[in-house]
N, C-alpha and C positions, 0 to 999 in steps of 0.2 A: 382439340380432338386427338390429339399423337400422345398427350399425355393418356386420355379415358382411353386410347386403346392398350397403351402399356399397361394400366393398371387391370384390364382386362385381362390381359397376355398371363400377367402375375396372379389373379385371381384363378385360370385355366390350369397355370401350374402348379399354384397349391393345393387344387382340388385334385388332381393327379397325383400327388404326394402322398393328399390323405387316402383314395383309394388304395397307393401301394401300399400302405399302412395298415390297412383292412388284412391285405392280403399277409401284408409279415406278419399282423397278430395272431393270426389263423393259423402260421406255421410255427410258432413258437409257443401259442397259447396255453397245450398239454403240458410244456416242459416249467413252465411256471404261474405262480398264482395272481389272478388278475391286477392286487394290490402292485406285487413287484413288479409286475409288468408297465406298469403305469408310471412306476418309482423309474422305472430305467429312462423310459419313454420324456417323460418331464423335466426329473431330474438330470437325463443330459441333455434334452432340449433349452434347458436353462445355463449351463455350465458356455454353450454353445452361442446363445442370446446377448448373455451377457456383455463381452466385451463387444458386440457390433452395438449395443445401447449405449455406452460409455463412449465408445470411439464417436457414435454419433450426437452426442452429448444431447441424448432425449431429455425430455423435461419428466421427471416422478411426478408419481402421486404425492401430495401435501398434504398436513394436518390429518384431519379427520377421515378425510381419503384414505390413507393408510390401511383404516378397519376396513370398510367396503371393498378394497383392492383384494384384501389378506381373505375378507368368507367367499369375496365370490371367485377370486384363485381356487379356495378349497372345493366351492361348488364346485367348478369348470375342470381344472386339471385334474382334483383329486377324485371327488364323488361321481364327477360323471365318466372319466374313464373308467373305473373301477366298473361300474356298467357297462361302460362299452364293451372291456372285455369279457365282462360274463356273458355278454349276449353273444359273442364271436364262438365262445365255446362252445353253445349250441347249432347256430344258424352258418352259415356260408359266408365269406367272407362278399358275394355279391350281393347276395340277398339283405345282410346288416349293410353294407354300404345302400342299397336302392330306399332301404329302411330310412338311412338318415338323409335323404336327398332332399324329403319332406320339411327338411329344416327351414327351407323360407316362408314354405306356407304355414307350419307348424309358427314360427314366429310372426304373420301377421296376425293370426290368431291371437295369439298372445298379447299381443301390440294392443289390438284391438278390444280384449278383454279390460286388460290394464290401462286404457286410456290413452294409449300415446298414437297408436294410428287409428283411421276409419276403415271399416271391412266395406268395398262396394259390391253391389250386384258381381259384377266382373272378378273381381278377386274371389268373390265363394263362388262362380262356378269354376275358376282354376284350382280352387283346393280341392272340390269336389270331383274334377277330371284327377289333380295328379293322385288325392286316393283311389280312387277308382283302376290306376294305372298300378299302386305299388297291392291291393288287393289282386289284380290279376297274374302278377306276377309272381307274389307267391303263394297262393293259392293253387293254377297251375302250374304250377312244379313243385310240387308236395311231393309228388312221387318219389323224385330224384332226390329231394333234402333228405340231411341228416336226421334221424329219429325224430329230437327234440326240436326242429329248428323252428318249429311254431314258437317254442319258449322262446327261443332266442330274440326271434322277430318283435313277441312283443317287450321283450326286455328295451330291446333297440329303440321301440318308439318312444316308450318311457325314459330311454338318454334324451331322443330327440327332445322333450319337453325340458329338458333339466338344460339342454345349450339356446334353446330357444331364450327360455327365463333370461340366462347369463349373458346370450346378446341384446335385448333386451334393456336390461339393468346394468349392463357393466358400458354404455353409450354415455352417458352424461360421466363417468369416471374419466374413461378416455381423451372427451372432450378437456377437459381441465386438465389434465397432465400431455401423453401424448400416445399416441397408438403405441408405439415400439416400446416406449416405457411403462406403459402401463401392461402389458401381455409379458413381457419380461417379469415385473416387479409379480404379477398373479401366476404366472407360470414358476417364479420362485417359490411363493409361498405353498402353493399347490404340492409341486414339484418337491419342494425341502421336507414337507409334512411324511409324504407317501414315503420317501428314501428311508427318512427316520422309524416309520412303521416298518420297513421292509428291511432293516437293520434288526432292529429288536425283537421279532417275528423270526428272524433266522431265514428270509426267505430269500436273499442273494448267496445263500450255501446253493442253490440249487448251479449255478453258476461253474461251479467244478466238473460239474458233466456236464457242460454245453460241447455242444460239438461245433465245427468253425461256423456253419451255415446258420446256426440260433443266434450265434455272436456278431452274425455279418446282420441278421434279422433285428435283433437288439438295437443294434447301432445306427441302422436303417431310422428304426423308428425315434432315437432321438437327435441324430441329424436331421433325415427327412422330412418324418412324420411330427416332429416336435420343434425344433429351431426353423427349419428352412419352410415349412408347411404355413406356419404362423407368423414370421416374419410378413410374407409374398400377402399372405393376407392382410395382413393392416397396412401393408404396401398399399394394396392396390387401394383399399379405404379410404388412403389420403391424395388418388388418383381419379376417383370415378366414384358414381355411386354405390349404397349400397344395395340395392335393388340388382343392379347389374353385378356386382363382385354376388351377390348369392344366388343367380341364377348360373353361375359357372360348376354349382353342387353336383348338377348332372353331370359331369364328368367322374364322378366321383366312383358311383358304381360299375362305368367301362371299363375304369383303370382297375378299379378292382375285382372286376372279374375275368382281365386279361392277364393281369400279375399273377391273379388267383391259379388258372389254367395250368398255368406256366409252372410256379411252385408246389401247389399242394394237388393239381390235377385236377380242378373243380369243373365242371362242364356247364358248358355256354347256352343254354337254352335258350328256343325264340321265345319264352314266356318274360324274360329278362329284356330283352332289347324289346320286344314290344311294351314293356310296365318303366322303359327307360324313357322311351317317344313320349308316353302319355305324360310320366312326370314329367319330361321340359317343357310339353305343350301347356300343360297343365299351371308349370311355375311362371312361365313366360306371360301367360294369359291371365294371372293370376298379379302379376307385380308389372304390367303393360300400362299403361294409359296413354289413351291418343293427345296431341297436340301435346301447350304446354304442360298441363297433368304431368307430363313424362319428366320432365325436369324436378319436378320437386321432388 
């Protein structure tokens, strides 16, 4: 039990991570292009990774793994943040974060599609409460969003399907090598791709006019938001389940729309805390099962 609630603890924190992550990409987003933003985000996420994989002498990917690790790196780090950040650009940093919160239900769907889990009564009405809760959300507060932030939102849902896939598919990799080393070895590959594009693109010139708060933001996102964010998550992975490390999602848009507050001035509406209750009620009710059920 002391362990599954460490891995809790850790799963709380990395969802707090990725929320302030939300919020740094929203303050730096205009000053650079989503590609290089992702390149910084990853590629020092990885630079960062690295030697705590090594020290911990994780097990790699083998053989054939290799390829699998290497596209779905490039799904996960490089293609789908390249979205995330486009979406940021239109939408609010709480609103894209409540967008992705949907990620556990979004992936039993998936699961489910794909064969690997059963959708029961219960779980479709918890995807169907926590939509109902991320529709209410931003719906009313249209008003207050940016112009575009419909695009944004549905940009964001469109990520969500793209990490849903890569949780998903990237389970049986992990299993075979190790959590740490396998998010490492795909967060390189991801990571190394984007740098190399945003080299030859010219797009770390932008980098000469950052001012110190875009560079504290930068750096944020690939400590935080990138090493220490995805570490605590396959932390907790090999702690607890996964049903429980992804109902800690909700946390994600608090963090990020109190960071947001804070840094870029974005406002806290009750449309948001009430479209946050629905999604945990919603995820909770949705990945719950009584008695044993719950174990598995």
């Amino acid at each position: 039990m002391t362990s599954e609630r460490i891995g809790v603890l850790a799963a709380i924190v990395s969802s707090a991570l990725g929320g302030g992550a939300a919020a740094a990409t929203r303050f730096v987003v205009g000053a650079v292009d989503p590609a290089t933003l992702a390149a910084f985000r990853f590629g020092g996420g990885f630079v960062f990774l690295l030697p705590l994989a090594l020290l911990a002498r994780s097990r790699w990917p083998h053989g054939r793994d290799w390829i699998g690790t290497a596209l779905l790196g490039l799904m996960f780090f490089a293609f789908f943040f390249i979205v995330y950040n486009l979406a940021l650009a239109d939408t609010t940093a709480a609103r894209g974060a409540l967008a992705l919160s949907t990620l556990p239900l979004v992936t039993m769907i998936v699961a489910a599609v794909l064969g690997a889990e059963r959708m029961t009564l219960r779980k479709t009405a918890g995807v169907l409460l926590a939509i109902a809760g991320v529709v209410l959300a931003l719906l009313t507060g249209l008003a207050a969003a940016p112009p575009l932030a419909w695009r944004g939102d549905l940009i964001m849902l469109a990520a969500t399907l793209i990490m849903a896939l890569y949780s998903v598919w990237s389970r049986p990799f992990m299993a075979r090598s190790s959590p740490l080393g396998f998010v490492t070895a795909s967060m390189g590959f991801g990571g190394g791709c984007l740098a190399v594009f945003a080299a030859a693109s010219g797009g770390f010139g932008v980098t000469r006019a950052f001012t110190p708060g875009q560079w504290a933001a930068v750096t944020y996102l690939a400590l935080g938001g990138g090493a220490a964010a995805f570490y605590l998550w396959n932390f907790a992975l090999e702690r607890t389940t996964p049903t429980r490390v992804a109902n800690t999602m909700t946390i994600n848009p608090l963090a990020a729309s109190l960071v947001a507050a804070v840094i870029v001035g974005e406002p806290i509406g009750l449309n948001l805390i009430v479209g946050l209750a629905a999604v945990g009620v919603g995820i909770w009710l949705a990945s719950s099962e009584g008695g044993s059920k719950a174990q598995k």
